[in-house]
N, C-alpha and C positions, 0 to 999 in steps of 0.2 A: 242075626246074621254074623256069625263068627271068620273073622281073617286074621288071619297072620302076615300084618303087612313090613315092608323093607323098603326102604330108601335105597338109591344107586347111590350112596355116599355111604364113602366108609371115614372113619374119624383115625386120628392119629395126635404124635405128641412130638412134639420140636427135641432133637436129638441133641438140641446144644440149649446152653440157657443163656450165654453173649456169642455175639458176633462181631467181626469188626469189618465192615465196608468202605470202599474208595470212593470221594466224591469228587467234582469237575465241575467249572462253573461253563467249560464248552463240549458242544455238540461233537461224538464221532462214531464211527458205526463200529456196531457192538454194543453201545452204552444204551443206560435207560434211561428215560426221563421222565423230571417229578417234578411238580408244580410245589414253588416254595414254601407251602403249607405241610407237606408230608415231609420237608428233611428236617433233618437234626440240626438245632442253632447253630451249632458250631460251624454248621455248611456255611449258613448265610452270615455268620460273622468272619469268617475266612473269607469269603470270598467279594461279599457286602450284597445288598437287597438285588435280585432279579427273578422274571415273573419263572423259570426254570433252572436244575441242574439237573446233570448227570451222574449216572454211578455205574462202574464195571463189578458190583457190589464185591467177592471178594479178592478179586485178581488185582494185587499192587500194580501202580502203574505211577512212572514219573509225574510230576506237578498234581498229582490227587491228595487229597487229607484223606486221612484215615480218621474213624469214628468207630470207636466202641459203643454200643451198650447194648442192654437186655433184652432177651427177644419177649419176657411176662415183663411188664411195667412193674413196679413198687408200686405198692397202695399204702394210703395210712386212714387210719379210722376217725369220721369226726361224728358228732351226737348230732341230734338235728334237739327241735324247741321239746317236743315229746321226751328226749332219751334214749329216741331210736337211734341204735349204732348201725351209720354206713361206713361204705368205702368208697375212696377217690381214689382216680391213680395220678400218681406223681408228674406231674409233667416233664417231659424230655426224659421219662428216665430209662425209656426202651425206644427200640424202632418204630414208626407207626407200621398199623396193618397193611395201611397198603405196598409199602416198603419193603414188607416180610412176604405178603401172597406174591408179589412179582420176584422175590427173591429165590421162592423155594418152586416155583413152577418153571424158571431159568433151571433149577436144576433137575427138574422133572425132565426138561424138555434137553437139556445137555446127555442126561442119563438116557434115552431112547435113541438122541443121533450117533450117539456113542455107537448104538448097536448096529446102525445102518438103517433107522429109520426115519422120512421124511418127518418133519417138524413145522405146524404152521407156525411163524415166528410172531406171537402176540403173549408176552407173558401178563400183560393188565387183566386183562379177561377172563381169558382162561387159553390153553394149549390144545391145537391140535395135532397127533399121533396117524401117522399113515401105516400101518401092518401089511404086511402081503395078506391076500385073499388065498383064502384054498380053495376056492374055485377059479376054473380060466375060461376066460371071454371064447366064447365057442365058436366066432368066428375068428380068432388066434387075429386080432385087430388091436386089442389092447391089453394091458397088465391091470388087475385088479388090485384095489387097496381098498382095506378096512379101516374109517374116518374114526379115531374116538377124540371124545374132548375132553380134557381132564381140567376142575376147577380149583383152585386150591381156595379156601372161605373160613370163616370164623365162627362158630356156635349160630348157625342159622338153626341147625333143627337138634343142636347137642350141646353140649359144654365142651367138647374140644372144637380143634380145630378139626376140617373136614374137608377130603375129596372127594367132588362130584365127578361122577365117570359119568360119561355119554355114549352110547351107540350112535356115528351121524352118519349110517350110510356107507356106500359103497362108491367113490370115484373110479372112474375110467382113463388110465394115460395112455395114449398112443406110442407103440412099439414102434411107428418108425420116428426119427426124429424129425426137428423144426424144417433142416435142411431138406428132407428126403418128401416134405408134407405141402414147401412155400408155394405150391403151384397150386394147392388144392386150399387151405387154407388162409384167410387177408388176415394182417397183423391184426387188426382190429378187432377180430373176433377171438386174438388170444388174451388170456387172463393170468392165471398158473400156469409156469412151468415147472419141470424136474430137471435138475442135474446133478448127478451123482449122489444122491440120496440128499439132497439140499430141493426147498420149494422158494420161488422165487415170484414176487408179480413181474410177468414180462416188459413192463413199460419200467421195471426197478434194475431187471439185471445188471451185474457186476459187467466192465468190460473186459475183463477177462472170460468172463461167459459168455459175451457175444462173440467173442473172438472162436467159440466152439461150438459153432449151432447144431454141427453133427452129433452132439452129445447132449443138447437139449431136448428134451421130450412135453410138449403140451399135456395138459390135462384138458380133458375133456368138458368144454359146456355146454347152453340150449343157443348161445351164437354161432357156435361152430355147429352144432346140429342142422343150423339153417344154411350155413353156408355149404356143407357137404350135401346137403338135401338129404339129409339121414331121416328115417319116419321115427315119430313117436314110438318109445317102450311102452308096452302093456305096463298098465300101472300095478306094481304087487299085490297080490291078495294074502290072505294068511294073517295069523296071529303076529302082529307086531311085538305084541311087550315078550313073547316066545323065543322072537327073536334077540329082540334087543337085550333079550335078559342070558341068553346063552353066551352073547358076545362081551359083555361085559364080566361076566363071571370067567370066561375065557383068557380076557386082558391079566386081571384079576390074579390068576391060579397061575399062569406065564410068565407074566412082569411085574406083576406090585408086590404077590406076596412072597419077597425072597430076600434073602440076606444082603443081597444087593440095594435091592430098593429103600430097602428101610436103613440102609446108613444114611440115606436122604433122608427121610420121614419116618417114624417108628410107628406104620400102621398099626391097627389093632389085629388080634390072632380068630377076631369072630366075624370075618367077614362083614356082609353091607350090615349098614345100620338098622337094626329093627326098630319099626316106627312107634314111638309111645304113648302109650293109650290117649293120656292127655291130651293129643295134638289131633285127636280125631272125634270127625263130628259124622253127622248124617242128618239130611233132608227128613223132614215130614214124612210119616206116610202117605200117600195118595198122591203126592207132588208132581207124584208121573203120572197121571191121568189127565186123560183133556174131554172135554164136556161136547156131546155131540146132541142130534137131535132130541127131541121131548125130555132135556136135562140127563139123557146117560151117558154113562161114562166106560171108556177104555184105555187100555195103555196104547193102542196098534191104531193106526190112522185107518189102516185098510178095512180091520175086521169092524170099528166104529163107524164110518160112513157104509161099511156093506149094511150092519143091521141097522143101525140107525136116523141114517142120513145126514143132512150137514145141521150143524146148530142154527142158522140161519140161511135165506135164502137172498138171491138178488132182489134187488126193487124194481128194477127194470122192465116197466110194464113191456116193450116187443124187443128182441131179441133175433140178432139175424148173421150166420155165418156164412163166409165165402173164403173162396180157397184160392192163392197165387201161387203156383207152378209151372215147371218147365213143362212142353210140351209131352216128353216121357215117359211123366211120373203120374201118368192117369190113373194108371192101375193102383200107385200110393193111396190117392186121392179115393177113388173110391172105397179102397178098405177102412181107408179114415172116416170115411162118410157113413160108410156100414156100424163101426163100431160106435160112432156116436148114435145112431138110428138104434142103439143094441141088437142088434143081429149078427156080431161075433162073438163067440167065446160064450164068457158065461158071464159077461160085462153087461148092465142091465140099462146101460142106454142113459147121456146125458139127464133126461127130464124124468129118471127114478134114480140115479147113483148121487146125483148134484139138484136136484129137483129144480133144472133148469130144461126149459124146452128148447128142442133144438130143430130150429129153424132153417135149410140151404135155401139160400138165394142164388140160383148159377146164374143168374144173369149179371152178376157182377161177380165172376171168375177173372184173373188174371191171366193170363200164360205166355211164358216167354219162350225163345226159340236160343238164344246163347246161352250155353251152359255157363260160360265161365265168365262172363260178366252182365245178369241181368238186368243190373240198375235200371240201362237208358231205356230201356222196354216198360222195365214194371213203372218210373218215374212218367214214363209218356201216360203209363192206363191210370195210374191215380190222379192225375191230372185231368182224366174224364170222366172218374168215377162218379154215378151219380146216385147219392144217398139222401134219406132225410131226417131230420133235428129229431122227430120222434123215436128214431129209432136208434135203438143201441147195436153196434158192428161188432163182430169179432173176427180178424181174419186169419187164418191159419197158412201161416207161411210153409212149404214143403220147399227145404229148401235142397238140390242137388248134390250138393256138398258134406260131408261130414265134418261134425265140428273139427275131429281130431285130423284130419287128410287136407283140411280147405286152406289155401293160401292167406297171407294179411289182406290181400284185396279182395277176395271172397269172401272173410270177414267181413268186412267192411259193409258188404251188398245189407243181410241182416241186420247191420245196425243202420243204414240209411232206409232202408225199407220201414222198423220199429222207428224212427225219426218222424219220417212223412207221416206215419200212420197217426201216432201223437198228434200231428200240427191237423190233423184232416178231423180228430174228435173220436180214431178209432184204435181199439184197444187189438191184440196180434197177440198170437202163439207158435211156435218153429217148432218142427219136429223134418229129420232127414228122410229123404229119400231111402236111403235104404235101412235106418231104422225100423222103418213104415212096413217091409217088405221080409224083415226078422220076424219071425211068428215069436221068440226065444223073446226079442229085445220089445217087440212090438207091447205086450200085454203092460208091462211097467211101465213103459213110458206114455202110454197111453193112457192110464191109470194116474199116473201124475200132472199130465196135459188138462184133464177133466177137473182137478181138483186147484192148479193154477187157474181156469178159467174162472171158474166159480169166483176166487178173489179177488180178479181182475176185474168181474162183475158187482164188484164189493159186497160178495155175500160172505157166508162168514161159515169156512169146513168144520172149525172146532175150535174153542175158546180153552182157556186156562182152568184148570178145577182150583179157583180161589175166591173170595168172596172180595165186593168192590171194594176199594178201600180209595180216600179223598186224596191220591197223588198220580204225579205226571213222572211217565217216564220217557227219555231221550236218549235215542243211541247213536252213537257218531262212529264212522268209520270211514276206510279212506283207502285208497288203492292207489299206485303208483304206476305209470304208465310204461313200458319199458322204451317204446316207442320214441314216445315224446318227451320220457322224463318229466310230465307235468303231475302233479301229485295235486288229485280231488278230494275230497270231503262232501261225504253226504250227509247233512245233519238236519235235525230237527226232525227226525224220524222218531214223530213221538207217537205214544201208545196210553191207556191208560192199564193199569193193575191186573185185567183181564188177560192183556195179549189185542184189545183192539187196537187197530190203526189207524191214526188220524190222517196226517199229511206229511210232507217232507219236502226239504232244500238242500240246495248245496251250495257246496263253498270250494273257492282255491286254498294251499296248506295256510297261506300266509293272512288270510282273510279272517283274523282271532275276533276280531270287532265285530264282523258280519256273521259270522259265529254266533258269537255270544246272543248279539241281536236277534237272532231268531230265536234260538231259546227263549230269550224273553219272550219274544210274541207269542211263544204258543203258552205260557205261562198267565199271559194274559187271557189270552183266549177263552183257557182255562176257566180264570177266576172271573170271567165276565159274565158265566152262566152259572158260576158257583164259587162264592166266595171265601170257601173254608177248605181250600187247598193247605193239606199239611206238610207236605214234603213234597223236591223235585228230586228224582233219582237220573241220574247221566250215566250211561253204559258208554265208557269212553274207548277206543282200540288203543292207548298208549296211557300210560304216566302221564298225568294232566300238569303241566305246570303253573306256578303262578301267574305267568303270565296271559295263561286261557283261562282263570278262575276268575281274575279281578274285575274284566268287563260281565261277566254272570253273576256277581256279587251287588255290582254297582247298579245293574239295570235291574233288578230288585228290591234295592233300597230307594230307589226312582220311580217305583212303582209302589211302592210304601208294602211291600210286600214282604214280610218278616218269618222266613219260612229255612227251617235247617234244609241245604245242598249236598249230598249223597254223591262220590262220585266212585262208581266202580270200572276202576280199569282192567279190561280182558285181552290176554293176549293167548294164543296157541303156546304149547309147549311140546311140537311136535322133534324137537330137538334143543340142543344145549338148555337143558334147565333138568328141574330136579320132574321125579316123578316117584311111582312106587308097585312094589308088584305085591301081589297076595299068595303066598308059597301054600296058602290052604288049598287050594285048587288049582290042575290043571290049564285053565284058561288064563289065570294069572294077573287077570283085570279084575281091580277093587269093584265091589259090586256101586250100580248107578247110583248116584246121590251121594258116594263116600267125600270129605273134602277133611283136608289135614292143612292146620296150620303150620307155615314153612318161615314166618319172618315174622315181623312188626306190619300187622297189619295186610298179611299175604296170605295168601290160601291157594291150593290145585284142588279142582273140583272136577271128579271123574263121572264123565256125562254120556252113561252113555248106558245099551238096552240089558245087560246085566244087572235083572231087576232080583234075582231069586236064585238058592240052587238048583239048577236045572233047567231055569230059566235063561234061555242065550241061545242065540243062533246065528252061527259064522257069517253067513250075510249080512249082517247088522252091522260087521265090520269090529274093529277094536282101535278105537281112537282114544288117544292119549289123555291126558286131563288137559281142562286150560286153567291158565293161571289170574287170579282176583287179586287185584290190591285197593284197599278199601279206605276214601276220604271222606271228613265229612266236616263240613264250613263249622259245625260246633262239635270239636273234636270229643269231647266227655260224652257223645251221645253214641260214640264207637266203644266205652267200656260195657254197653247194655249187650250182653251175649244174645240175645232174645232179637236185637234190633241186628246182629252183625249178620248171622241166622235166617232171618226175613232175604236181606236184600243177598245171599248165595243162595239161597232157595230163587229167586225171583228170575236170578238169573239160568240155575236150573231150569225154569218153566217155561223161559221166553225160549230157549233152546226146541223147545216142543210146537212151536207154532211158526215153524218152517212150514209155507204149504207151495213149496216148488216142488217136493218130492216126499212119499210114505217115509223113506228113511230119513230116522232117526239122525240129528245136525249136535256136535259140541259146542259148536257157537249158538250162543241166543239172536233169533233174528233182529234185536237191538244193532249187533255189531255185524250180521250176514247179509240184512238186506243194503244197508248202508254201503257196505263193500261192492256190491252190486251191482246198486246206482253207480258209483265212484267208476267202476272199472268199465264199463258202458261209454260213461260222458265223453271220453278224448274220442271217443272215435265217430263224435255226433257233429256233422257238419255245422250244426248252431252251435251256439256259448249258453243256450238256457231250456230247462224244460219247458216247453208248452205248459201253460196254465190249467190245463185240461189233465195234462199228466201227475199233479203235482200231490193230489189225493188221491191216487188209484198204484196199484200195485203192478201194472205194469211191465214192469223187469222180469218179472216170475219166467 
């Protein structure tokens, strides 16, 4: 598989070799501020010890010290006990980095307001760049801006320095102003404003800017979307990195690469960085295959369970579905009842596609008569429903509402309904009304329904093509409620090496201890049926700190359990981060399993169904990489390439044993189903899963 790949970062070279900056030991606007570890001594002996200062870095200003030095440090050469010659660098004898990256992104970002461009005002991070849009909002409702973010960083992927350019989208400002809007929109749902090419948080505004709300213009977000009762955009289809790689080359050939810019930064003349070889790796072959019936194998979930059937089946000696809907939606019901009996399409009927049988009970049918709020109905019929311990339920909820169309309290109905169901011992599936009634939408979704049941019945669609190997893996993930602002954790979503699923728990963010402790329990678990557990692998959703590693540390030392701890943190990189495109091909996306090391210890792993030339199909979609950063409790067992290799491959794999849907997930259900559970819980009238819930997949 040959590519020709490029980073969205282009490298450059510092246009001066000293600088001399103002510093302040007080706070005022305009200035920056730096935690007394990044200035230069001199600050803190002028001024004496405090936990920050300030700097207008070149702009003289009364009562500031000025501070020369070197934007390269001095290095001097010492021998080590061998005779190896290294380098130190000198201490104090330059600015630190991060004193330089906020310095020269102030002037990234002074250079663009300059031209009458909005600036998000964060020079630590990185800069956001607002462009006019050469497209206009077609209902002449707003002004279009093109988001980039620009990073300024240090030899992550090169020996210079280096900016990361971002494509982040397209924001929407409203053409009439604050004044002209206050009757339609509440303060509360503003965030950003614009005025006069200046971006501002509204609860920060200047009072000279309040004093001109005719001339302020919101920006557009999903709070104001609900308070104007605006409906959902169709979500974009098309080649993403197509796009995103036009716009940046666009920025690029307009704003970076000119005489101008480079008396800030002296870009380089070869455009983005070509990615070098060194820095790239590739999965296994076979990695993409997942193992289905009588041990075959496929890449396609669809075309595997069509010829083969599922790798395993439920246990569930009787098996019994019934169906809760509105009065209306009979005619739903029955074509759902058809397709699972296989007698539509060319759909071969639960008990040959899922080799489950399928059983309608109408005698425990639901059906409500208020569209827009079922609860007190359905809540009255499960309260009489009469079932027995032999028997396994599945209820299929048809619910009136479309996810994208349904209110928060129509919401709601679906998650109290999948609540009751839990505490009653029965397991539920939702599909809408009028999805049901899409001939177009019906066959997918119907097709993905068949195969969440199955799991829900703990049978097993299709396993991992890997051989077992003596470790536990745990994926933790976490959702934020926007609601309630309560931030869950579902953890101990552990698995073994396969992709099977054991059990799972959860936690509040602040709950590190209670964390930890399950982990351990399943650790024990583990080693209470097999005591030659070699490794525990944790697929974490963030940067694990020390402070979530020490109670996982300690509760296996406690358990006389002496086993290296793996911990890989995965996040999306569906904006502000690095990525990469492949100029060999039209489609532009590195082919699946490509992963390129980006740091110490960091990797983007592009996960997704570009298996081959030729192989790829626009519906598969074009998702970005996600990003790996990789720990491990005995760090010398991360120099084993071989071992760094296994656990991105792993998470490769786990990404394939999504079985909510055929298509293809860049998250490993380690960190997808976690989020899942998480994003569910707030809206669950109890504070805990039913014990019944606690092994079974559920969510799906």
């Amino acid at each position: 598989m040959n590519q020709n790949l490029h980073f969205n970062i282009l490298t450059f070279k510092l246009p001066t070799e000293q600088l001399t900056f103002y510093f302040t030991n007080e706070d005022a606007d305009g200035l920056v501020r730096y935690h007394i570890k990044a200035v230069p001594d001199e600050v803190v002996g002028y001024f004496g010890e405090q936990e920050h200062y300030y700097t207008s870095f070149t702009e003289e200003k009364d009562g500031f010290i000025p501070v020369t030095k070197k934007t390269v440090p001095d290095r001097t050469a010492e021998r080590t006990k061998d005779g190896t010659e290294i380098f130190r660098n000198v201490h104090n004898s330059a600015f630190t980095l991060s004193v330089l990256k906020a310095y020269y992104s102030a002037e990234i970002a002074k250079y663009f307001n300059s031209r009458g461009f909005p600036v998000m005002p964060n020079f630590i991070k990185a800069i956001e760049v607002w462009l006019p849009a050469d497209t206009k909002d077609a209902a002449g409702k707003y002004k279009l801006y093109r988001k980039f973010s620009l990073k300024v960083q240090k030899s992550l992927v090169s020996d210079d320095w280096e900016l990361m350019v971002v494509f982040e989208g397209v924001s929407k400002v409203f053409q009439k102003s604050l004044t002209e809007l206050q009757d339609l929109i509440p303060s509360k749902a503003l965030n950003w404003v614009i005025h006069e090419n200046s971006l501002y948080r509204f609860a920060n505004i200047p009072v000279s800017v309040r004093r001109n709300l005719d001339t302020v213009y919101p920006v557009w977000n999903f709070d104001i979307r609900s308070a104007i009762h605006e409906r959902p955009a169709a979500p974009e289809r098309g080649n993403k990195y197509r796009k995103f790689k036009e716009e940046i080359e666009k920025l690029y050939n307009e704003h970076l690469n000119t005489e101008e810019f480079r008396e800030i930064i002296t870009i380089g003349s070869k455009g983005f960085y070509k990615v070098p070889d060194k820095l790239i790796g590739m999965v296994s072959s076979g990695s993409n295959k997942m193992v289905f019936g009588n041990n075959e194998k496929d890449i396609n979930p669809t075309s595997g369970l069509t010829n083969h059937g599922p790798f395993d089946v439920s246990d569930a000696a009787v098996i019994e579905f019934f169906y809760i809907f509105h009065e209306d939606n009979t005619d739903a019901v029955t074509k759902l009842h058809r397709y699972f009996q296989g007698k539509i399409n060319t759909f071969k009927g639960l008990d040959k596609f899922i080799l489950t049988p399928y059983a309608f009970d109408k005698n425990l049918k639901i059906t409500f008569k208020n569209k827009n709020n079922p609860w007190p109905e359905v809540s009255a019929s499960l309260r009489d429903l009469k079932t027995s311990k032999d028997i396994r339920y599945v209820a299929i909820y048809v619910s009136p509402f479309t996810k994208e169309e349904a209110t928060p309290e129509q919401k709601k109905v679906y998650y109290h309904i999948k609540e009751r169901l839990l505490h009653l011992g029965i397991l539920s599936q939702v599909i809408d009304a009028q999805k049901t009634m899409n001939n177009r939408l019906f066959e997918y979704s119907a097709l993905n329904m068949a195969i969440a049941i199955l799991a829900k019945l703990d049978g097993i669609p299709w396993q991992l093509n890997t051989d077992l190997r003596k470790e536990l893996i745990v994926g933790v993930g976490a959702f934020r409620n926007t609601e309630s602002n309560v931030k869950y954790i579902a953890s101990a979503f552990s698995f073994n090496n396969t992709g099977q699923f054991n059990c799972f728990d959860h936690f509040y963010e602040n709950q590190t201890k209670e964390l930890a402790g399950s982990i351990i329990h399943k650790v024990k678990e583990y080693t209470s049926i097999d005591p030659t557990l070699k490794r525990l692998i944790i697929h974490f959703y963030k940067s694990i700190s020390e402070k979530e590693i020490a109670p996982i540390e300690e509760g296996l030392k406690n358990l006389g359990i002496h086993i290296p701890v793996y911990i890989v943190s995965i996040n999306k990189t569906e904006s502000t981060d690095v990525t990469a495109f492949d100029n060999s091909d039209p489609v532009l996306m590195p082919f699946s399993g490509t992963y390129i090391n980006v740091g110490y210890r960091k990797y983007i792993l592009f996960n997704n169904t570009r298996y081959s030339d030729g192989y790829f199909k626009a519906s598969n979609g074009y998702p970005f990489p996600i990003k790996l950063e990789l720990f491990c409790t005995e760090k010398h067992l991360l120099n084993d390439t071989r071992t760094v290799k296994e656990l991105i491959e792993q998470v490769y794999q786990f990404s394939r044993m999504y079985w909510k849907s055929v298509k293809q997930q860049n998250l490993p259900v380690t960190i997808k189903y976690s989020q899942m559970v998480a994003e569910m819980l707030p809206h669950f009238q109890g504070t805990t899963i039913p014990e019944f819930g606690k092994d079974k997949l559920w969510f799906l």
